[in-house]
C-alpha positions in Angstrom: -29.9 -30.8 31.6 -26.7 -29.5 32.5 -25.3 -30.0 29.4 -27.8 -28.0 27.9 -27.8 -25.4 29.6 -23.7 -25.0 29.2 -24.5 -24.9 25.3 -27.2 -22.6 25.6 -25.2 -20.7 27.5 -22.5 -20.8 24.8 -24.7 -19.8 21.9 -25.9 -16.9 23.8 -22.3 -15.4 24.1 -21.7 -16.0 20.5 -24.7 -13.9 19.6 -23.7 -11.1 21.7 -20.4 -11.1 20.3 -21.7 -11.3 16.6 -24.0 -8.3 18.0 -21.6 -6.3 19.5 -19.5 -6.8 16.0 -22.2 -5.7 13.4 -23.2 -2.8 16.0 -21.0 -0.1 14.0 -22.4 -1.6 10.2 -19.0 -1.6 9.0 -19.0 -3.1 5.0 -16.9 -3.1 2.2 -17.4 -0.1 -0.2 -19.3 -1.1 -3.7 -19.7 0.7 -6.5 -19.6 3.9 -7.5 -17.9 5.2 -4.4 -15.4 2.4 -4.7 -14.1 3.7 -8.3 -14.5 7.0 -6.9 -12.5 6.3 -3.8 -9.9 4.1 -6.0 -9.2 7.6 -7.7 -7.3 8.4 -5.1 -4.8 6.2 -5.9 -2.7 7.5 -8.7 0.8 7.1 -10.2 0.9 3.3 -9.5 -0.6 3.5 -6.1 -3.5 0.8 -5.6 -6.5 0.9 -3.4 -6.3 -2.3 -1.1 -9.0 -1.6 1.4 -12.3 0.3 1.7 -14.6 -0.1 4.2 -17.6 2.4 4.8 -19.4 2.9 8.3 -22.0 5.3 9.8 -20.5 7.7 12.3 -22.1 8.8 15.9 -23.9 11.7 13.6 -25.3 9.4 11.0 -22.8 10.6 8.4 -21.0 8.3 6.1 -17.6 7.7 6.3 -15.3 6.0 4.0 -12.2 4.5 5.3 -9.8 4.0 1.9 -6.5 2.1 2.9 -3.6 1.3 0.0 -0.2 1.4 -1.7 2.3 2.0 -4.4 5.3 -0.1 -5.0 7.0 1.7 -7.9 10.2 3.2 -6.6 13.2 1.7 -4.7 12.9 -0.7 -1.9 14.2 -3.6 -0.4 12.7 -6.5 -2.7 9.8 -6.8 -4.9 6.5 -7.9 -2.1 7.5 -4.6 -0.1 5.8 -1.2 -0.7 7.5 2.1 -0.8 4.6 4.4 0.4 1.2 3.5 2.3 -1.4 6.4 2.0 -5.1 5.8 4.0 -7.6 8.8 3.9 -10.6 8.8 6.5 -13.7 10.3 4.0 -17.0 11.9 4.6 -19.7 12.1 2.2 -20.1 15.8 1.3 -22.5 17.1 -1.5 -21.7 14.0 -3.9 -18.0 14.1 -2.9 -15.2 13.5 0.2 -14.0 16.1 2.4 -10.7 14.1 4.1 -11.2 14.3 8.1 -7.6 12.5 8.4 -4.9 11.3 6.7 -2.1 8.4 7.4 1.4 8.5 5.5 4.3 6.4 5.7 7.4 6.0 3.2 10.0 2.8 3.8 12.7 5.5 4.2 15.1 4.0 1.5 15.8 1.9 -1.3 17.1 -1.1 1.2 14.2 -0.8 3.7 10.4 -2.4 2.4 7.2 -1.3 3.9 4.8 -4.6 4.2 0.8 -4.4 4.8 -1.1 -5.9 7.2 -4.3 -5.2 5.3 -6.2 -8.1 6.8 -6.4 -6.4 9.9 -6.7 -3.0 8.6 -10.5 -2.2 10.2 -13.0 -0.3 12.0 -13.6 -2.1 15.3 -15.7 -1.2 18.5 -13.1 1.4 20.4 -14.8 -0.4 23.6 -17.5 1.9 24.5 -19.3 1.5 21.1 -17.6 4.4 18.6 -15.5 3.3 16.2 -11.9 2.9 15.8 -10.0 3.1 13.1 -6.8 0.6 13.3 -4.2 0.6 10.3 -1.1 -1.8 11.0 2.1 -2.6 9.2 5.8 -2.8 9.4 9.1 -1.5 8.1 12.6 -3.6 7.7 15.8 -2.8 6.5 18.7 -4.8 5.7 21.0 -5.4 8.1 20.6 -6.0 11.9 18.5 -3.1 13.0 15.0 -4.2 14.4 11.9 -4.1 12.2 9.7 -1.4 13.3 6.4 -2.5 13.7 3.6 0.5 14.0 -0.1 0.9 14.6 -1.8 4.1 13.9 -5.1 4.2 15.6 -8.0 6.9 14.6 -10.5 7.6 17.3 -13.0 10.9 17.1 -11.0 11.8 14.2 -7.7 12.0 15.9 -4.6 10.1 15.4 -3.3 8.0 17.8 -0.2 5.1 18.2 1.7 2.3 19.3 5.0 1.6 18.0 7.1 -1.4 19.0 10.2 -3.3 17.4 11.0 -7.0 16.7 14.7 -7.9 17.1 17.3 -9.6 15.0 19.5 -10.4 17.6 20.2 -12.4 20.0 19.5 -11.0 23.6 17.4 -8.1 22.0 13.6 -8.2 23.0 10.8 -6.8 21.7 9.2 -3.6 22.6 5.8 -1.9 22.6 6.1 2.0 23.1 2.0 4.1 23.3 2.3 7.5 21.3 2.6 10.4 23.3 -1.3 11.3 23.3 -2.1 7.6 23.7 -2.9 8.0 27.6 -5.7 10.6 26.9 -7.9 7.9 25.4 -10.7 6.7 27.5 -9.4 4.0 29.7 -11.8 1.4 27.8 -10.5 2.5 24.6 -6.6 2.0 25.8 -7.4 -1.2 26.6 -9.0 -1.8 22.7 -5.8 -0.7 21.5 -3.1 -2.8 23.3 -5.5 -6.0 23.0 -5.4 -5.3 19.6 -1.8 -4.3 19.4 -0.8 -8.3 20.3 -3.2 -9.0 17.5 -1.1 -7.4 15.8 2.3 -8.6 16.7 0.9 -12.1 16.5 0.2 -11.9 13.1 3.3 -9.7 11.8 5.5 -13.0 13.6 3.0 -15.2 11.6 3.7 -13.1 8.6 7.6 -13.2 8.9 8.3 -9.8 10.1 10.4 -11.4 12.3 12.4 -12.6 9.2 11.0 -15.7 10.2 9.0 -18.2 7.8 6.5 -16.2 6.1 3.2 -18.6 6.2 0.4 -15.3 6.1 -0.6 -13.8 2.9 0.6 -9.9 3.3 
C-alpha cells in the first residue's frame, strides 16, 4: 500500500511538472513564418532556432535565434557573429520588440552556441523568459567568457561569468547591473538556470576540455 502510494505520489509530480512546462505553449515555428523568419538571416548567417509562444496579451511572439560563420575566427566550428530578434506578429509581418548581438571580437577568438538551451522557460511566476547562452574564447591564456542574456517583459537582462585556463584561477559568475530589479522568483529562474548553463558549456569543452556535446 505504501509502495503505491509513493509511486502515485511520483506520477503526480511528473504531471505537474509536464504541466507547469507546456503552460506558456512554447513550439517550434513551421511554415510560412519559419521562411519568413529565416529571412532574417542574410549574407551567410543561418537561422538555428525559432520557437513561437503566446504572450500575457495573447499576441504571438516569435523568438528567432542564429549565426554566420563567414569572416575570421579562431577555427572553423566557431561563429563570428550571433544575431536573435524577439518578433511580434503585426499586420502579416514582425515589429522587433528586442534584439541580442554579439561578435567574437577577432580573428583568433570563436563565438560557440549553445542552441540546445536557447528557450523560452517559465520566469517562475508563470511569464516567460527568454534565455540565450553561449561563449567566447580566444587563444591564449585568458578565460573563456561565458554569457547569458535573459529577456523578461521585453527587457534585457544578464549573467556573465568566466571559465579559467589556469591553474589557481576559479570560475566566476557576475548578475548584470539591472539583474537585481527582477522579481525575486524570477532571479532565482535565472541563476538555476545559469549552472545549467555552465554545466553544459564544461560538457561541451568550453573549458578546452573534451568536447563530448554537440554545439
Amino acid at each position: 500500500m505504501r509502495l503505491r502510494l509513493s509511486l502515485i505520489a511520483i506520477a503526480a509530480c511528473l504531471f505537474t511538472a509536464a504541466v507547469a512546462a507546456s503552460d506558456l505553449h512554447v513550439s517550434p515555428v513551421s511554415g510560412e513564418d519559419l521562411q519568413n523568419v529565416a529571412g532574417y538571416y542574410d549574407n551567410g548567417g543561418v537561422l538555428l532556432k525559432a520557437l513561437t509562444y503566446p504572450d500575457a496579451y495573447g499576441n504571438e511572439r516569435i523568438l528567432a535565434f542564429g549565426g554566420n560563420k563567414h569572416g575570421a575566427k579562431r577555427d572553423s566550428e566557431s561563429y563570428v557573429s550571433l544575431h536573435a530578434y524577439g518578433l511580434i506578429q503585426d499586420h502579416g509581418g514582425y515589429l522587433a520588440r528586442w534584439e541580442i548581438k554579439e561578435s567574437n571580437g577577432g580573428l583568433l577568438c570563436g563565438l560557440r552556441m549553445l542552441t540546445p538551451l536557447v528557450d523560452i522557460i517559465d520566469a517562475g511566476d508563470g511569464q516567460a523568459l527568454v534565455v540565450v547562452p553561449y561563449w567566447i574564447d580566444c587563444d591564449g591564456l585568458d578565460p573563456t567568457d561565458l554569457k547569458l542574456i535573459m529577456v523578461y517583459k521585453d527587457r534585457k537582462y544578464a549573467i556573465r561569468g568566466s571559465l579559467p585556463h589556469q591553474q589557481g584561477d576559479e570560475i566566476t559568475r557576475t548578475p548584470g547591473e539591472t539583474f537585481k530589479e527582477l522579481p525575486a522568483a524570477v532571479q532565482k529562474t535565472a541563476l538555476a538556470y545559469w549552472e545549467k548553463v555552465l554545466a553544459a558549456a564544461q560538457k561541451a569543452g568550453a573549458d578546452r576540455g573534451e568536447p563530448d556535446l554537440p554545439h
